[in-house]
PDB file of N, CA, C, O and CB in Angstrom:
ATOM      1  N   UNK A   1      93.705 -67.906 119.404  1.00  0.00           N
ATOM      2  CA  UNK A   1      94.329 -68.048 120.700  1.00  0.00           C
ATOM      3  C   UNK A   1      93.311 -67.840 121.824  1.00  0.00           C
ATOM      4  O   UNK A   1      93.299 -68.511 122.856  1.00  0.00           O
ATOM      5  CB  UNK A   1      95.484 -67.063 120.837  1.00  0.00           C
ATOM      6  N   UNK A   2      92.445 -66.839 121.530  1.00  0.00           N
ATOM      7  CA  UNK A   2      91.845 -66.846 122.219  1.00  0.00           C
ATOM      8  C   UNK A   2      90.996 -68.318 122.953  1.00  0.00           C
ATOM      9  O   UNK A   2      91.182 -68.746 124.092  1.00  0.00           O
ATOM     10  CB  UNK A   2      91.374 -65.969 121.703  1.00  0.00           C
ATOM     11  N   UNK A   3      90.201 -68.792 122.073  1.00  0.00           N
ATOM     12  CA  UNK A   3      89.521 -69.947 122.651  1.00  0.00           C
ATOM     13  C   UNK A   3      90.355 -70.971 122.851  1.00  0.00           C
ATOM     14  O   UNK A   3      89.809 -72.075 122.817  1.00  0.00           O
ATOM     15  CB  UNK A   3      88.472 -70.408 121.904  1.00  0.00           C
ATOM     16  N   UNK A   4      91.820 -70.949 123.101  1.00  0.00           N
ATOM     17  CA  UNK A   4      92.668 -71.613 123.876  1.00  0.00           C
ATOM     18  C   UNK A   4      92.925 -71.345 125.139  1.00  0.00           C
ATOM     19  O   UNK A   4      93.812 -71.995 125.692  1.00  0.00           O
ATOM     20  CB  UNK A   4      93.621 -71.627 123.402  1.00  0.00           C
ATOM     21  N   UNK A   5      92.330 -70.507 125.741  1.00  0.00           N
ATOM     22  CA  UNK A   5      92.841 -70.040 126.970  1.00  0.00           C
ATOM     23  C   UNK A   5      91.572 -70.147 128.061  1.00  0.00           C
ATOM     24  O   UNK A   5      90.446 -70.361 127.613  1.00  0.00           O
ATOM     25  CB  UNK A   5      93.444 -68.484 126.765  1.00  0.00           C
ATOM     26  N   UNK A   6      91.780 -69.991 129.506  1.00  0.00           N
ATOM     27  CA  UNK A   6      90.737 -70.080 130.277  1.00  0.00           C
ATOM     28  C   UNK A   6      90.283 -68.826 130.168  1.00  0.00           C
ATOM     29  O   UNK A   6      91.011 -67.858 130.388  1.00  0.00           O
ATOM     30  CB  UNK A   6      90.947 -70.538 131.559  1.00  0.00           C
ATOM     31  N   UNK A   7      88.634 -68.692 129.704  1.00  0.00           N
ATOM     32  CA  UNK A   7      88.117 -67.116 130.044  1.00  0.00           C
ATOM     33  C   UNK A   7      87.982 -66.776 132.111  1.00  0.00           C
ATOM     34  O   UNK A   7      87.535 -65.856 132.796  1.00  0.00           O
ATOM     35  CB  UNK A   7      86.066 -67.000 129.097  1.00  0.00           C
ATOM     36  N   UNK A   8      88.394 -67.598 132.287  1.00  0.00           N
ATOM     37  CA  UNK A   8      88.412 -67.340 133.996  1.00  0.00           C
ATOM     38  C   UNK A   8      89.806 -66.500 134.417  1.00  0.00           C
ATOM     39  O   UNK A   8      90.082 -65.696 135.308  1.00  0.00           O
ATOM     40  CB  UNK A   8      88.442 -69.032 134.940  1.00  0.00           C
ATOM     41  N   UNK A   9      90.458 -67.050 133.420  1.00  0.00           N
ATOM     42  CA  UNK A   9      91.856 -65.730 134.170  1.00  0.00           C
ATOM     43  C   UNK A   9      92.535 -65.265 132.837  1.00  0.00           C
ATOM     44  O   UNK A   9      93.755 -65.099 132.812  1.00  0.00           O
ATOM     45  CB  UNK A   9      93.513 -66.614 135.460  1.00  0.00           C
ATOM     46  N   UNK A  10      91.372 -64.946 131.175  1.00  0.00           N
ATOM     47  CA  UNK A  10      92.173 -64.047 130.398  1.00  0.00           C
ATOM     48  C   UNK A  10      90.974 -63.877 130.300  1.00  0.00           C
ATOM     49  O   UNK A  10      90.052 -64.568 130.734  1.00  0.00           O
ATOM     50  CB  UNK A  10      93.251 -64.216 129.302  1.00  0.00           C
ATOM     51  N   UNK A  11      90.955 -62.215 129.271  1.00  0.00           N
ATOM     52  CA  UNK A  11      90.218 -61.497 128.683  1.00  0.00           C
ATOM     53  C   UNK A  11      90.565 -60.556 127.950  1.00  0.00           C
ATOM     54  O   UNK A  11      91.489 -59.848 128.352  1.00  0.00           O
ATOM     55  CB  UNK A  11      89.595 -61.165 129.295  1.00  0.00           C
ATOM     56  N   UNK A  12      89.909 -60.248 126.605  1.00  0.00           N
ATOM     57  CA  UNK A  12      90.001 -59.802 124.978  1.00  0.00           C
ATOM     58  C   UNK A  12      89.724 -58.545 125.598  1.00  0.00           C
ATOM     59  O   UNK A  12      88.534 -58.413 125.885  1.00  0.00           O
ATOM     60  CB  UNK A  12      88.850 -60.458 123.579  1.00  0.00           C
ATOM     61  N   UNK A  13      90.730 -57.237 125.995  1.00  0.00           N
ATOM     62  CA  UNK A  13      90.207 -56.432 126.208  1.00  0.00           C
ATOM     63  C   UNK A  13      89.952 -55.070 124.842  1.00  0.00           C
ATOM     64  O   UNK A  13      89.365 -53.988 124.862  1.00  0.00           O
ATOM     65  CB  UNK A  13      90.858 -56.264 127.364  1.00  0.00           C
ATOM     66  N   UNK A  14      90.429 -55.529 124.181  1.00  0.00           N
ATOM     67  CA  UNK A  14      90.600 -54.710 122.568  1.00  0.00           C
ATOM     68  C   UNK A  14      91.156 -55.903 121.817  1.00  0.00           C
ATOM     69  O   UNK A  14      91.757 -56.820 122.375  1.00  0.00           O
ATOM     70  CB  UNK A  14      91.877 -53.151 122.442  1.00  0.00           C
ATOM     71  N   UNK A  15      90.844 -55.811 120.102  1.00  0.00           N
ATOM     72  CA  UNK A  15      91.478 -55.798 119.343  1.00  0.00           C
ATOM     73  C   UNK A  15      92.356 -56.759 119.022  1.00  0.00           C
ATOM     74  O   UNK A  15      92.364 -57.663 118.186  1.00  0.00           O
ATOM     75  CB  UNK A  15      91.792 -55.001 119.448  1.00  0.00           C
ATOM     76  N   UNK A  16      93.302 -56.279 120.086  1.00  0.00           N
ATOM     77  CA  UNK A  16      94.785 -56.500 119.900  1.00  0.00           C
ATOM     78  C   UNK A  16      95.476 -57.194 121.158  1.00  0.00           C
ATOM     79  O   UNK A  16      96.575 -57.731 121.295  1.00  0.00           O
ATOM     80  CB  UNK A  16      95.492 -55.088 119.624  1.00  0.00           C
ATOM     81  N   UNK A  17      94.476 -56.988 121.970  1.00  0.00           N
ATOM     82  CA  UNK A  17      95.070 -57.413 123.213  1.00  0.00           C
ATOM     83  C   UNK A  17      94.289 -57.961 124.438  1.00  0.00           C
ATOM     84  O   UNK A  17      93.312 -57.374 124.903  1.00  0.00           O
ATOM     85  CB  UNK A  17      95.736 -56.367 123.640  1.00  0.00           C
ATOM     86  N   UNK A  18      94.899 -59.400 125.044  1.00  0.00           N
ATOM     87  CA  UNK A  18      94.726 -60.394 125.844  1.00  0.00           C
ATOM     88  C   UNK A  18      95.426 -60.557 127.562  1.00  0.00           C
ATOM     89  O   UNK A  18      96.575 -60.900 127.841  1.00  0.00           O
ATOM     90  CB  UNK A  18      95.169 -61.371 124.947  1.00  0.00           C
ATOM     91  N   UNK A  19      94.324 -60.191 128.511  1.00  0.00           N
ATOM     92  CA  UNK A  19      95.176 -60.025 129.601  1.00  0.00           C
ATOM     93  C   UNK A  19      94.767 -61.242 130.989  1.00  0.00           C
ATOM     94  O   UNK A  19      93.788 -61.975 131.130  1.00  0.00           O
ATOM     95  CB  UNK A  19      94.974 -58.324 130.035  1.00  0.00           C
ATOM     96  N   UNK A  20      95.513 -61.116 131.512  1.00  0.00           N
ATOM     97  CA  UNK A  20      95.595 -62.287 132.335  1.00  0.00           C
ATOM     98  C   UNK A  20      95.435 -61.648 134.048  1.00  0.00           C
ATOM     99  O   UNK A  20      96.301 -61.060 134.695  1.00  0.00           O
ATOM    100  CB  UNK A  20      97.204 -63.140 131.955  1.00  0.00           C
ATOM    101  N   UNK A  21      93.800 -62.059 134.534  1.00  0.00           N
ATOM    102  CA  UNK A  21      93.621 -61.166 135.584  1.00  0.00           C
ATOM    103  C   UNK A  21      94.287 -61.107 136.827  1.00  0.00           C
ATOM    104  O   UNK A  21      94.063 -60.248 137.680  1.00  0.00           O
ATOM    105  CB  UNK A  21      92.549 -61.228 135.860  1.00  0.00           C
ATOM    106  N   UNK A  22      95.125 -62.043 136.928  1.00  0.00           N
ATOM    107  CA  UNK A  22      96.516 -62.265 138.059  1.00  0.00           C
ATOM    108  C   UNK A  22      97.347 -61.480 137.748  1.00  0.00           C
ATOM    109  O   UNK A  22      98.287 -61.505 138.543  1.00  0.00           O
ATOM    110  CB  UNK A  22      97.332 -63.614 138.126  1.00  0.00           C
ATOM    111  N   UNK A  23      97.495 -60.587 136.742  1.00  0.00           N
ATOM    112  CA  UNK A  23      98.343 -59.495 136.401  1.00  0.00           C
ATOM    113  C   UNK A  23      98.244 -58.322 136.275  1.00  0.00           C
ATOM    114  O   UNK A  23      99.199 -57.576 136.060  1.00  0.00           O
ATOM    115  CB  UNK A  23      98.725 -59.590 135.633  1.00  0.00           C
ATOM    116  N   UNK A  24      96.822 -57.898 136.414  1.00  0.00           N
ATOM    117  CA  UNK A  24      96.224 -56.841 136.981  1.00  0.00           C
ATOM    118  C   UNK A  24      96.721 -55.851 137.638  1.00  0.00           C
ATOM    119  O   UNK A  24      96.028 -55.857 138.656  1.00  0.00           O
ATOM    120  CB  UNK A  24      95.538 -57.169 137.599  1.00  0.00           C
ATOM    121  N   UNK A  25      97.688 -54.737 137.773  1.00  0.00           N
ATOM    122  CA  UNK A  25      97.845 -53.932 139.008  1.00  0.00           C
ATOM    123  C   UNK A  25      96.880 -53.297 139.823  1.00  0.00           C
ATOM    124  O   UNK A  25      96.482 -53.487 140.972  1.00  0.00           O
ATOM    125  CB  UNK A  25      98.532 -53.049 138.757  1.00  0.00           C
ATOM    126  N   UNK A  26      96.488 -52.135 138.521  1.00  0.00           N
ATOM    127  CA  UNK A  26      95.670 -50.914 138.573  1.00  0.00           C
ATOM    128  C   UNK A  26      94.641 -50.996 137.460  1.00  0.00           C
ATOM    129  O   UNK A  26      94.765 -51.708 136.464  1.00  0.00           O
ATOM    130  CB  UNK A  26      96.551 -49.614 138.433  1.00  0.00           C
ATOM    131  N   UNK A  27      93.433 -50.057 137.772  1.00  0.00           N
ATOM    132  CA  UNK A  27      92.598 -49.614 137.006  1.00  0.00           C
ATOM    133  C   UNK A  27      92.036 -48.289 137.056  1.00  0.00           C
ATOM    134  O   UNK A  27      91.668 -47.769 138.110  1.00  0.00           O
ATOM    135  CB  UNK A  27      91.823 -50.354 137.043  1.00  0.00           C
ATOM    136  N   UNK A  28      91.952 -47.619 135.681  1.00  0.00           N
ATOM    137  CA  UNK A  28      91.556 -46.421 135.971  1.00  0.00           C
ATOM    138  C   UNK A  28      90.689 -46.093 135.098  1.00  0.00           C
ATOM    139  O   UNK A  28      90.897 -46.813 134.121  1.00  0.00           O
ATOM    140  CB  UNK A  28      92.464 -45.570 136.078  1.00  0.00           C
ATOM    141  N   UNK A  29      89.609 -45.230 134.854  1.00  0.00           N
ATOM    142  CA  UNK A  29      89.190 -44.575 133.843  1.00  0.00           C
ATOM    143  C   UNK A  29      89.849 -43.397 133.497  1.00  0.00           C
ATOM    144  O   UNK A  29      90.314 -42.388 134.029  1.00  0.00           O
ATOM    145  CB  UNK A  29      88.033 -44.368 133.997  1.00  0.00           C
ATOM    146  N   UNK A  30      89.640 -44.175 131.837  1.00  0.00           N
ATOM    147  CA  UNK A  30      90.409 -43.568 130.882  1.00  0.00           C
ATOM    148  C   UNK A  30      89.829 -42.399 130.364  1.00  0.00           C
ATOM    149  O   UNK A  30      90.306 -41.271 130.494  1.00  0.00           O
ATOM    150  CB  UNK A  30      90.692 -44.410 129.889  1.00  0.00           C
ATOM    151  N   UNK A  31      88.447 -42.782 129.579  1.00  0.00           N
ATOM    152  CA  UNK A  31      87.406 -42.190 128.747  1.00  0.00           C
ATOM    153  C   UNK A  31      86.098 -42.078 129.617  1.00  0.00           C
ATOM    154  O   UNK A  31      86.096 -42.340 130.820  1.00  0.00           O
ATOM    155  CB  UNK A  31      87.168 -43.077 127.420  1.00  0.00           C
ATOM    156  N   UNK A  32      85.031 -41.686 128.946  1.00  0.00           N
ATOM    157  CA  UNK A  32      83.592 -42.153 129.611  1.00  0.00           C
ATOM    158  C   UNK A  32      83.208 -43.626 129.692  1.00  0.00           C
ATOM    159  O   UNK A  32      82.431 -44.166 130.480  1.00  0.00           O
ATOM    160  CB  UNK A  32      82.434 -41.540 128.816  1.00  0.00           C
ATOM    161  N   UNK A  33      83.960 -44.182 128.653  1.00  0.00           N
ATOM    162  CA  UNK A  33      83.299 -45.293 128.065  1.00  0.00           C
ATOM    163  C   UNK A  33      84.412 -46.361 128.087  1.00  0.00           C
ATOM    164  O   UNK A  33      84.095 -47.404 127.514  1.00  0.00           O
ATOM    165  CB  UNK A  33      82.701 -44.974 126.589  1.00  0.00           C
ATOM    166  N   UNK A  34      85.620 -46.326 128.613  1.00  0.00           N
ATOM    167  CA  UNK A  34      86.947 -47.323 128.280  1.00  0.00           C
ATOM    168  C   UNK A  34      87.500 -46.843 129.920  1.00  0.00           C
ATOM    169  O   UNK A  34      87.010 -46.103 130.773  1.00  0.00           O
ATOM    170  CB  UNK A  34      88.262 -46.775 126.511  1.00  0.00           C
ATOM    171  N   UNK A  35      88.769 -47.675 129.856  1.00  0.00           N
ATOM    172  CA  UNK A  35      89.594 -47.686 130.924  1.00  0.00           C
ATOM    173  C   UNK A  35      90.830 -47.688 131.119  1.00  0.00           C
ATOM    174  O   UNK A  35      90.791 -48.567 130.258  1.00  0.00           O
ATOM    175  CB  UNK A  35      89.395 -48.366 131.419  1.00  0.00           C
ATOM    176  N   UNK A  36      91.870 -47.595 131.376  1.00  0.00           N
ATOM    177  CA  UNK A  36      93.343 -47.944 131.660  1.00  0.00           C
ATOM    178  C   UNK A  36      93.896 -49.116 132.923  1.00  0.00           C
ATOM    179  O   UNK A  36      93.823 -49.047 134.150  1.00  0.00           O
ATOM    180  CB  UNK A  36      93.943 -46.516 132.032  1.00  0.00           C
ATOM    181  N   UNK A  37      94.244 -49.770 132.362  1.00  0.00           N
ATOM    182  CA  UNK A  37      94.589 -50.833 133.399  1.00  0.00           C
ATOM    183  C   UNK A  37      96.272 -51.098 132.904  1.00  0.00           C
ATOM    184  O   UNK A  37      96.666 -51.388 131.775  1.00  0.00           O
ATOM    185  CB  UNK A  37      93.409 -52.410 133.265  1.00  0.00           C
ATOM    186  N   UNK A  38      96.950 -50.924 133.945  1.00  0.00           N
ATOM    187  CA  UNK A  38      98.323 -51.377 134.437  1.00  0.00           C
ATOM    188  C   UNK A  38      98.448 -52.234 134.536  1.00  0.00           C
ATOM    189  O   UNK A  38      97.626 -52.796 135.260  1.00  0.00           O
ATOM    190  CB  UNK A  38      98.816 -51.128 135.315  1.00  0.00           C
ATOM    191  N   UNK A  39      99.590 -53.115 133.900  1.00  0.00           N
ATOM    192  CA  UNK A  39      99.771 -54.351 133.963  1.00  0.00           C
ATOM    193  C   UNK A  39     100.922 -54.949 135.393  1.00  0.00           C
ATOM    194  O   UNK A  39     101.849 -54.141 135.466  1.00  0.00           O
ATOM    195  CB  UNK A  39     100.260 -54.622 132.458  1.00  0.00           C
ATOM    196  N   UNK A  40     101.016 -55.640 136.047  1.00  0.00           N
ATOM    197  CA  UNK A  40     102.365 -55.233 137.112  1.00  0.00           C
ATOM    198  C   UNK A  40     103.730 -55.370 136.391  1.00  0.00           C
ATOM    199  O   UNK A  40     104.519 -54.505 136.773  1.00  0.00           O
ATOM    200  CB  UNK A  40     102.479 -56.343 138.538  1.00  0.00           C
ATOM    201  N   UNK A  41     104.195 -56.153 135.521  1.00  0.00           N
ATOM    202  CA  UNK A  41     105.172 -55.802 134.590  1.00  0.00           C
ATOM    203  C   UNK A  41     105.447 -54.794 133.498  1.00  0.00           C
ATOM    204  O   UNK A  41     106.460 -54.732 132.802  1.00  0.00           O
ATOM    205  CB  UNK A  41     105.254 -56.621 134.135  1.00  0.00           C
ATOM    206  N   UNK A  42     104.594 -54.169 133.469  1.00  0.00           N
ATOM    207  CA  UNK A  42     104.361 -52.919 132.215  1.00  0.00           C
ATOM    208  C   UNK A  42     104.749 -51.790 132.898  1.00  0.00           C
ATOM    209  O   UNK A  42     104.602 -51.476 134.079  1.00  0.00           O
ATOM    210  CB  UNK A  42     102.696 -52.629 131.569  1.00  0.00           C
ATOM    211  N   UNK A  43     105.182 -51.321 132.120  1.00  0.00           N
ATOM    212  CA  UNK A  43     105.207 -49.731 132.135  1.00  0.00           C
ATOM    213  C   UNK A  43     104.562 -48.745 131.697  1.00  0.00           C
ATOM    214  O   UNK A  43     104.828 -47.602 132.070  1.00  0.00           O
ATOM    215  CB  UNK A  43     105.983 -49.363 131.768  1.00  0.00           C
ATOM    216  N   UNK A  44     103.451 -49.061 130.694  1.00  0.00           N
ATOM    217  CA  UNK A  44     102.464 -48.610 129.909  1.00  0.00           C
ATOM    218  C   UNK A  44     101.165 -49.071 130.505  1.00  0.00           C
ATOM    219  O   UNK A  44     100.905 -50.177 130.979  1.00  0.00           O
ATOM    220  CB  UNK A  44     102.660 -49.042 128.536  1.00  0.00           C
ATOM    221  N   UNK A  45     100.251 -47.806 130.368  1.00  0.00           N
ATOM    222  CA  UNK A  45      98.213 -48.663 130.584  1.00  0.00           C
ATOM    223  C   UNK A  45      97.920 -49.207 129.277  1.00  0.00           C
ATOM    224  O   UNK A  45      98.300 -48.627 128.260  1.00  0.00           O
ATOM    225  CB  UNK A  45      96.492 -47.267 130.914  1.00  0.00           C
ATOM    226  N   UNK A  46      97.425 -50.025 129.253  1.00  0.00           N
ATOM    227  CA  UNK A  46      96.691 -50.715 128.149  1.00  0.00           C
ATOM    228  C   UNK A  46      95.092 -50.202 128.177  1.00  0.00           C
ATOM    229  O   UNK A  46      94.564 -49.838 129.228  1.00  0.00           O
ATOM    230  CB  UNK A  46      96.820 -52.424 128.370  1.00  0.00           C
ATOM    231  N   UNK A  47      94.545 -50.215 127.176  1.00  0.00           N
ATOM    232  CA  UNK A  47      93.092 -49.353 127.212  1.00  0.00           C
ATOM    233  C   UNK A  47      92.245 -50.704 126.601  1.00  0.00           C
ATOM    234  O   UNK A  47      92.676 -51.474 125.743  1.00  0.00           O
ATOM    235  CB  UNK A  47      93.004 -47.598 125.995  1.00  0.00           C
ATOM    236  N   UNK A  48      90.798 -50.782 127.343  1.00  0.00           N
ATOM    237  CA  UNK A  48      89.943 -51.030 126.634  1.00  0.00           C
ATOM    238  C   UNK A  48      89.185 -50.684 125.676  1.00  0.00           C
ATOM    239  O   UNK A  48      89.309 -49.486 125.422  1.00  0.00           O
ATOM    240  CB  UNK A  48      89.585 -51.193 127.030  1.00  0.00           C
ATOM    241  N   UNK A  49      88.480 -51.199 125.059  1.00  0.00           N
ATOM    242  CA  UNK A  49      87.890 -50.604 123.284  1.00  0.00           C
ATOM    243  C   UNK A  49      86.268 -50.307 124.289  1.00  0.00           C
ATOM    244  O   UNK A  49      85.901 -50.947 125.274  1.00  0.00           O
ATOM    245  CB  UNK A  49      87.775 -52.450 121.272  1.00  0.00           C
ATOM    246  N   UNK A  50      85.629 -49.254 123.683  1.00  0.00           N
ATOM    247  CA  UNK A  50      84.560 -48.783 124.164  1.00  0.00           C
ATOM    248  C   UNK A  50      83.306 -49.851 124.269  1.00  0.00           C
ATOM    249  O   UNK A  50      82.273 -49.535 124.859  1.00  0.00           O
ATOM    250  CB  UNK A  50      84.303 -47.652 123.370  1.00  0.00           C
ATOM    251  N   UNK A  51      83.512 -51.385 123.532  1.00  0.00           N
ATOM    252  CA  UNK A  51      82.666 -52.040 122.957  1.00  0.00           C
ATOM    253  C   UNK A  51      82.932 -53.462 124.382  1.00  0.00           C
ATOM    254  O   UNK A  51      82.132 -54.244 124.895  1.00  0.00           O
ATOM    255  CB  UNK A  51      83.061 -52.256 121.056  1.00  0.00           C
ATOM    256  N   UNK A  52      84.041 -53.293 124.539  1.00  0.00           N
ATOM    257  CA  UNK A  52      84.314 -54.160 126.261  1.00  0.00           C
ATOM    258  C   UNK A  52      84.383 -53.783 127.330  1.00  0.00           C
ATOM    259  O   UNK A  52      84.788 -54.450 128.281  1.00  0.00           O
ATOM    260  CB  UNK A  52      85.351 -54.754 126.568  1.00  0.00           C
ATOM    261  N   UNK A  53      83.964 -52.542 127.369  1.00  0.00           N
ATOM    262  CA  UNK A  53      84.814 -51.905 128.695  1.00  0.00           C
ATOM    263  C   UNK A  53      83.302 -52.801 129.804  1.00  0.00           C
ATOM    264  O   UNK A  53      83.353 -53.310 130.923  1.00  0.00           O
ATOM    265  CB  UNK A  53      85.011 -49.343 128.732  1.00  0.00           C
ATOM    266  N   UNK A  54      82.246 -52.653 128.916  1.00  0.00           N
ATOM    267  CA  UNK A  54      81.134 -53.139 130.470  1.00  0.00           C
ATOM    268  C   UNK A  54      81.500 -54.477 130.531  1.00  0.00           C
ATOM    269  O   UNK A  54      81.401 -55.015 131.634  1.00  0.00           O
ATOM    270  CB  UNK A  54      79.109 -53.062 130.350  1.00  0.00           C
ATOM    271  N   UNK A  55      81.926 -55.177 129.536  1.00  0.00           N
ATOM    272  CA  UNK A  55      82.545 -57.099 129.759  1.00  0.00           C
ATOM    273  C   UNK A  55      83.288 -56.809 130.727  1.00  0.00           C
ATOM    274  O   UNK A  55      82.818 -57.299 131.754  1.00  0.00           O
ATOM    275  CB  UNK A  55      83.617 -58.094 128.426  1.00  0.00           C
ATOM    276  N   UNK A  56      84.382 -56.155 130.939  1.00  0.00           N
ATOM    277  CA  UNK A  56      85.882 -56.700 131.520  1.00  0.00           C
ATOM    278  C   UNK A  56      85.690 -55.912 133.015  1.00  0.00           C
ATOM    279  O   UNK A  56      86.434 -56.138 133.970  1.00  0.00           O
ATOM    280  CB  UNK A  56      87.579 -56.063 130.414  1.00  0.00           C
ATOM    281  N   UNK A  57      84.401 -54.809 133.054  1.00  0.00           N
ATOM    282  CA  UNK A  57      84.160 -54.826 134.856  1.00  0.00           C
ATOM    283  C   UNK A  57      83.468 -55.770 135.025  1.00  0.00           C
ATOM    284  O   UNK A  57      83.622 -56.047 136.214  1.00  0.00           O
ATOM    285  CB  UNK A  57      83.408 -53.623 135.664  1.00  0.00           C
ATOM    286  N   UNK A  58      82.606 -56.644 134.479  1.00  0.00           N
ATOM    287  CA  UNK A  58      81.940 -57.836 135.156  1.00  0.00           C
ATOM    288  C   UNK A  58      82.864 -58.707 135.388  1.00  0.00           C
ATOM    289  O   UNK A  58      83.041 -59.155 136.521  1.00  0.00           O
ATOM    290  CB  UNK A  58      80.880 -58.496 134.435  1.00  0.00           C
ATOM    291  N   UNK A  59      83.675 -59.118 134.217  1.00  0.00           N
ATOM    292  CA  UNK A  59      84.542 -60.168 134.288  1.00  0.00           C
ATOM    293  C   UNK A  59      85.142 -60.134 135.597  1.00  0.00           C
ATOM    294  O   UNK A  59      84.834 -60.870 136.534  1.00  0.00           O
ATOM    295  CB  UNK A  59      85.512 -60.147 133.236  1.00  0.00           C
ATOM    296  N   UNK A  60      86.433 -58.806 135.601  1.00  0.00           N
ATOM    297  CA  UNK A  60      87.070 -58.294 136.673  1.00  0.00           C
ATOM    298  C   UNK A  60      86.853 -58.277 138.224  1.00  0.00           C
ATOM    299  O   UNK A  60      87.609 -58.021 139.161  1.00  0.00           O
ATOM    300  CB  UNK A  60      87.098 -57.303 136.372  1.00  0.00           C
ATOM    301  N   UNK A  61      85.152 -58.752 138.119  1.00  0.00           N
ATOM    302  CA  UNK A  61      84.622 -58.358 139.817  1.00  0.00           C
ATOM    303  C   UNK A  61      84.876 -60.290 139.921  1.00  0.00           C
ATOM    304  O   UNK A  61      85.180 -60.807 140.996  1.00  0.00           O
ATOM    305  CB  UNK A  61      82.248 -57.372 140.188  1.00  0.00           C
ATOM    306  N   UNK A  62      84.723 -60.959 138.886  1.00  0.00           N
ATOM    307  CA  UNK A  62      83.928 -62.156 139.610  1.00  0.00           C
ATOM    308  C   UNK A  62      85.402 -63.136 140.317  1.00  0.00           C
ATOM    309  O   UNK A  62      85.206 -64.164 140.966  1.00  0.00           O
ATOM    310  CB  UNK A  62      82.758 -63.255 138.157  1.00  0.00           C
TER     311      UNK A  62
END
């Protein structure tokens, strides 16, 4: 699924999970090394894996 999608507005932030940066609320640090980001429909943070967290602030700025 992944390489079905535009990497301009999704990104593999773990594992398990694919987010769409128009849906973005919040971001927080989580860990030293990961993050928590709020989704605006969620009720839960979703975490990055320690191995993306420096991908998805580059991604995130551009």
């Amino acid at each position: 699924m992944e390489q079905q999608v535009n990497p301009v507005y999704f990104f593999r932030i773990n594992r398990s999970t694919i987010i769409n940066k128009q849906h973005v609320e919040k971001i927080e640090r989580y860990t030293k090394n990961s993050l928590a980001i709020k989704i605006k429909a969620g009720k839960n943070y979703l975490k990055t894996s320690q191995s993306h967290t420096s991908s998805f602030r580059e991604w995130i700025e551009k």
